[in-house]
C-alpha positions in Angstrom: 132.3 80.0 103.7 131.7 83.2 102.4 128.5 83.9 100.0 128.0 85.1 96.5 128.1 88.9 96.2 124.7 89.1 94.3 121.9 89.4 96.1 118.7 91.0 94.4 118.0 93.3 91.5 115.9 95.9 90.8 114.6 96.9 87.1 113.6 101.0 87.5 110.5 101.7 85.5 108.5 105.1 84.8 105.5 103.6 84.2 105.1 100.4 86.3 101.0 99.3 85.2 103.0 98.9 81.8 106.2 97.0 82.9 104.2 94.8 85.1 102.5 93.5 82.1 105.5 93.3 80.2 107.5 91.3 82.3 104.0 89.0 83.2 103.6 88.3 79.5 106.9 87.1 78.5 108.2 85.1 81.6 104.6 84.4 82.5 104.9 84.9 86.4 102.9 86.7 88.5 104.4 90.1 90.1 103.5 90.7 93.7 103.0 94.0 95.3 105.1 95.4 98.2 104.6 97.7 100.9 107.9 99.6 101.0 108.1 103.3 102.2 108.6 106.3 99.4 108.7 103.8 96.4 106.2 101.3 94.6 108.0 97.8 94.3 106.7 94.4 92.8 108.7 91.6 93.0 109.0 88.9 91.0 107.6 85.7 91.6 110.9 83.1 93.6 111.0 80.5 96.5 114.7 81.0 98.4 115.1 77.4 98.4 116.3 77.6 94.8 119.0 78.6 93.4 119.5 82.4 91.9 118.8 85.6 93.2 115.5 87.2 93.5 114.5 90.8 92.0 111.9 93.5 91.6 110.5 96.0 89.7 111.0 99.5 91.4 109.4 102.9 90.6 111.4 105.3 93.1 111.8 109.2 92.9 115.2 110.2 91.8 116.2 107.2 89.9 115.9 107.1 86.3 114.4 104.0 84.3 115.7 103.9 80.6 118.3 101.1 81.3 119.0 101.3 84.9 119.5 98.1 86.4 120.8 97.5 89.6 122.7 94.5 91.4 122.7 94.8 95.0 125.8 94.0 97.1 124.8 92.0 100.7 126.5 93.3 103.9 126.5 93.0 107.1 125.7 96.8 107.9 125.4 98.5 104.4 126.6 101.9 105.9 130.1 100.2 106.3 130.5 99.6 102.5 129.1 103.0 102.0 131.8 104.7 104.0 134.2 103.4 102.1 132.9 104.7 98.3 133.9 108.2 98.5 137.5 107.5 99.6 137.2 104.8 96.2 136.6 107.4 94.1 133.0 106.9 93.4 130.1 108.9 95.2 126.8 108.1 97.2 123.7 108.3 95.8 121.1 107.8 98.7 122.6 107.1 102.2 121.8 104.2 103.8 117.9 104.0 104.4 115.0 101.8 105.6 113.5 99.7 103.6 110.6 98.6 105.9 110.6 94.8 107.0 113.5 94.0 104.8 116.2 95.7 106.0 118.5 98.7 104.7 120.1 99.9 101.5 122.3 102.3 100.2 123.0 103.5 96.7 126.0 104.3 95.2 128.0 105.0 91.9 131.2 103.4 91.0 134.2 105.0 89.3 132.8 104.1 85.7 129.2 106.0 86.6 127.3 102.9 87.1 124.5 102.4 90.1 124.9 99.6 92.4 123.6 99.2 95.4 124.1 97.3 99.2 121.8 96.1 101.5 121.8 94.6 105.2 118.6 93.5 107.6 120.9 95.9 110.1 
């Protein structure tokens, strides 16, 4: 059985003292810091038991907030999806890159302009 294609979002912010207690106030959960290399990331409050995907609040250099959203895409390897982008007619943002204890992601930009991105634990 093959799984759903969603499997986290990130929200970018500028300022992230001020979207943390934003997004506190009006769904009234907790944010939790990460420790992820060349980016601040809190996540949003989820158990994996339950249904729906889990996201974060991300302030990273070189991606604007003002309405960027991003799905992520799971993959085996992400660099495999990445390959094939380019030759779709879209381009690559950031090559595929550590993200610390959870795995690897890669940013890209479809045909239309829009950010997504793909992650793997390889």
């Amino acid at each position: 059985m093959q799984e759903n294609p969603a499997r986290w979002f990130e929200i970018y912010v500028q300022d992230m003292a001020r979207a943390c207690a934003f997004y506190e106030a009006v769904l009234r959960r907790k944010l939790e810091k990460l420790d992820t290399p060349d980016m601040e990331y809190w996540t949003f409050s989820m158990n994996p038991e339950h249904p729906g995907i889990g996201g974060a609040l991300v302030k990273m250099p070189g991606v604007p907030s003002g309405g960027s959203t991003l799905v992520y895409f799971g993959c085996e390897d992400c660099a495999v999806e990445a390959a094939r982008v380019v030759p779709a007619g879209g381009r690559i943002h950031k090559e595929k890159m550590s993200i610390g204890q959870h795995g690897h992601i890669a940013l890209a930009v479809d045909t239309e302009g829009n950010m997504f991105g793909l992650h793997s634990m390889a």
